[in-house]
Residue, then its C-alpha position, 0 to 999 in steps of 0.5 A: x769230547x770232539x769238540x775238546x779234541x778239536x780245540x787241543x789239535x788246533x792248540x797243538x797246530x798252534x804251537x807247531x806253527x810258533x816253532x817253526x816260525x821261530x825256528x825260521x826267524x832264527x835262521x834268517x837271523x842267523x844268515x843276516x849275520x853270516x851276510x854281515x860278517x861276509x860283506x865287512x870282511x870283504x870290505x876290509x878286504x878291498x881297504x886291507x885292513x885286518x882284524x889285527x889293524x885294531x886289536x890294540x892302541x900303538x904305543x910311542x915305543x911302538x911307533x919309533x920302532x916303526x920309525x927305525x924299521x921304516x928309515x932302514x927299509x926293513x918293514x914287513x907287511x903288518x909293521x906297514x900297517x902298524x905304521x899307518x894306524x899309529x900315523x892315524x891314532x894320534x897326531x904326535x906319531x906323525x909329528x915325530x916321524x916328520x922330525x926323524x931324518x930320513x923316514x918321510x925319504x924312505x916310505x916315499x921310496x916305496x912310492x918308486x918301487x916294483x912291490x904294489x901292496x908295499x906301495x899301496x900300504x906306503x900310500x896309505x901311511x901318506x894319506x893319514x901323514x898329510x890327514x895330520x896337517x903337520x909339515x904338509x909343504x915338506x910332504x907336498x915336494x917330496x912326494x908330489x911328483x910320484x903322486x901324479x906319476x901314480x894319477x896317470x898310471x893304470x893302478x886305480x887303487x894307487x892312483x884314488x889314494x894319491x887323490x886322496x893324499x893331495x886332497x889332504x895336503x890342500x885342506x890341511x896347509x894352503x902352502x902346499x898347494x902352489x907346489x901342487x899346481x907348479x908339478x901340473x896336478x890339475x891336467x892330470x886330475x881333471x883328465x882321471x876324472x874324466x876317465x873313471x867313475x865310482x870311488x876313484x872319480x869321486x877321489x878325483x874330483x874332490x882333489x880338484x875341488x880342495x885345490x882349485x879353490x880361492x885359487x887364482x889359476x889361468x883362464x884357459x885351465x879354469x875355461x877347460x876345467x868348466x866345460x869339462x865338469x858340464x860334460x860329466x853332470x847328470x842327474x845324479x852326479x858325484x857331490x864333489x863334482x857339483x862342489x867343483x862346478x860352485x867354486x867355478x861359478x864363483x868366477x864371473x868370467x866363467x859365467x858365459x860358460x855356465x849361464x846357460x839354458x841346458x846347465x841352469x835346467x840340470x841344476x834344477x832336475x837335480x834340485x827336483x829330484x833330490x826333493x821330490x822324486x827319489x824314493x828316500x824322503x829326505x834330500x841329500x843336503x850336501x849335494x843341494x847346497x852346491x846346487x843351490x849356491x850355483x843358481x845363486x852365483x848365476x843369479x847375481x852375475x854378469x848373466x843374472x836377466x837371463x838366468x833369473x828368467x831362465x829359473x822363474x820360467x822354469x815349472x818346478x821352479x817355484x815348488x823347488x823354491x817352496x821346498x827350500x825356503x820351507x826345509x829344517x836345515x837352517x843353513x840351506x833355508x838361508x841358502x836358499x833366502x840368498x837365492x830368492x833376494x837374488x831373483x827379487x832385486x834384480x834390476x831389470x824390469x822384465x825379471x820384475x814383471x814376469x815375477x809378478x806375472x807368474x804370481x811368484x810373489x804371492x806364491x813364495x812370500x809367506x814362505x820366505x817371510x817364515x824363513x826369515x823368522x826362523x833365521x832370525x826371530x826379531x828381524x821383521x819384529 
């Protein structure tokens, strides 16, 4: 009977601890989701965004309406949001209010105004206006100059969306671009990158990237922009940033600037740490792309002997190299095969010899023979 009596408070125990044990999962699952619902609503908060923002679809009646009210200056501010939301759903919203006189005359109005949520609310209508790509050139010289006027202000959330309206403008239409750089946006930008940090240097620098490149721009701007980006590098840099440093070594004339010990070993300690040091085990691809297509740039330049012995001298060189040439991302694996055939035929007889010095060859050709396999299964066949 004891023993029964035992065996029925060890059950009752049990089933007291199951209890509470579901009771507490319960309430840690009760304040995650309070956790949740805090932390969107301060975000939206911070976007101004609204549950109202997506309750329901604008409709083409709307959106004119929206027009009309916009084109006489008699918005509220939840039609302001209703405008930038129909200028987003759908490309034919913003292709008619392009086309109705006055509109796109009246919202850059608000740029000029004394109302800073009016003129946060107008930037975001110009953001998803320009995101369309629908008359960008007209977008560009209507409202270029007050979007470098905000760049150089104190306002960071107007200066951020301005950099984001220019980035739109400059992947969307390649014509508005020369109206951009004649209003001297580069100056303004590169200084506002230099200068801030977090989202609004990431804004920043990614206008700087759309705008500079495949374009021809003077020396001197192209030496300042390069010896700025070099400053700004860190082992965990913003990905625009190192974005904007690949299209500069697409220039042989800056290679003087670039190829150089310091900057070829950051390149590598990036490399290194995306691969083998931080704690998430898969490498952040859109940051070693850059990278790797810098190294590459170098490696085939003006400068190529002293980079390739620069790279191979390196100690993490080959494990980095191993990594690549090994990875599942296709595109970077090829990257990477750019960089290695780089180094490999490089004429010079000392970057031949060290290679073979080093063993690099015995090291790395299995791998890059597979790589090439998987690239192309019948090219070594």
């Amino acid at each position: 009977k004891l023993i029964l009596l035992d065996s029925l408070l060890q059950e009752n125990v049990f089933i007291m601890d199951t209890g509470v044990k579901e009771i507490v999962q319960r309430a840690h699952s009760k304040n995650d989701e309070i956790r949740k619902t805090k932390r969107l609503e301060s975000q939206s908060s911070k976007r101004n965004l609204n549950k109202s923002d997506f309750k329901h679809e604008i409709s083409e009646k709307e959106a004119k309406t929206l027009s009309n009210l916009c084109k006489s200056g008699k918005l509220t501010t939840d039609q302001f949001r209703e405008l930038s939301q129909a200028l987003s759903c759908k490309p034919e919203f913003s292709a008619d209010f392009m086309n109705s006189d006055g509109c796109l005359h009246s919202l850059i109005g608000y740029l000029s105004g004394q109302d800073p949520p009016r003129q946060v609310l107008a930037l975001q209508c110009l953001v998803n206006l320009s995101g369309q790509g629908y008359r960008c050139p007209i977008i560009a010289r209507s409202a270029g100059a007050y979007l470098i006027t905000l760049i150089s202000g104190t306002n960071q959330t107007l200066a951020e969306f301005s950099c984001n309206t220019m980035s739109n403008l400059a992947m969307q239409d390649r014509q508005s671009v020369p109206i951009l750089l004649n209003l001297e946006a580069v100056p303004t930008i590169l200084n506002l990158a230099q200068t801030s940090s977090g989202s609004l240097q990431e804004a920043a620098l990614q206008a700087l990237y759309q705008l500079i490149k495949a374009e021809s721009l003077t020396y001197e701007v192209l030496r300042q922009m390069t010896t700025a980006s070099m400053r700004m590098l860190s082992v965990k840099p913003p990905i625009h940033l190192v974005w904007l440093l690949y299209s500069l070594s697409s220039n042989q004339t800056l290679h003087n600037f670039l190829a150089n010990r310091s900057f070829l070993h950051q390149c590598v300690d990036i490399a290194t740490y995306e691969i083998f040091q931080k704690c998430d085990s898969r490498p952040l691809v859109k940051l070693l792309t850059p990278v790797v297509r810098i190294l590459a740039n170098l490696s085939a330049g003006p400068d190529s002997v002293s980079v390739c012995l620069c790279l191979v001298r390196h100690p993490d060189f080959p494990a980095i190299l191993t990594a690549l040439l090994s990875t599942n991302y296709l595109h970077l694996c090829r990257e990477s095969l750019w960089l290695f055939g780089n180094i490999v035929n490089n004429e010079s007889v000392t970057v031949q010899e060290e290679f073979v010095n080093l063993d690099l060859m015995d090291k790395l050709e299995t791998h890059a023979v597979h790589a090439v396999g998987r690239l192309d299964p019948y090219a070594l066949a």
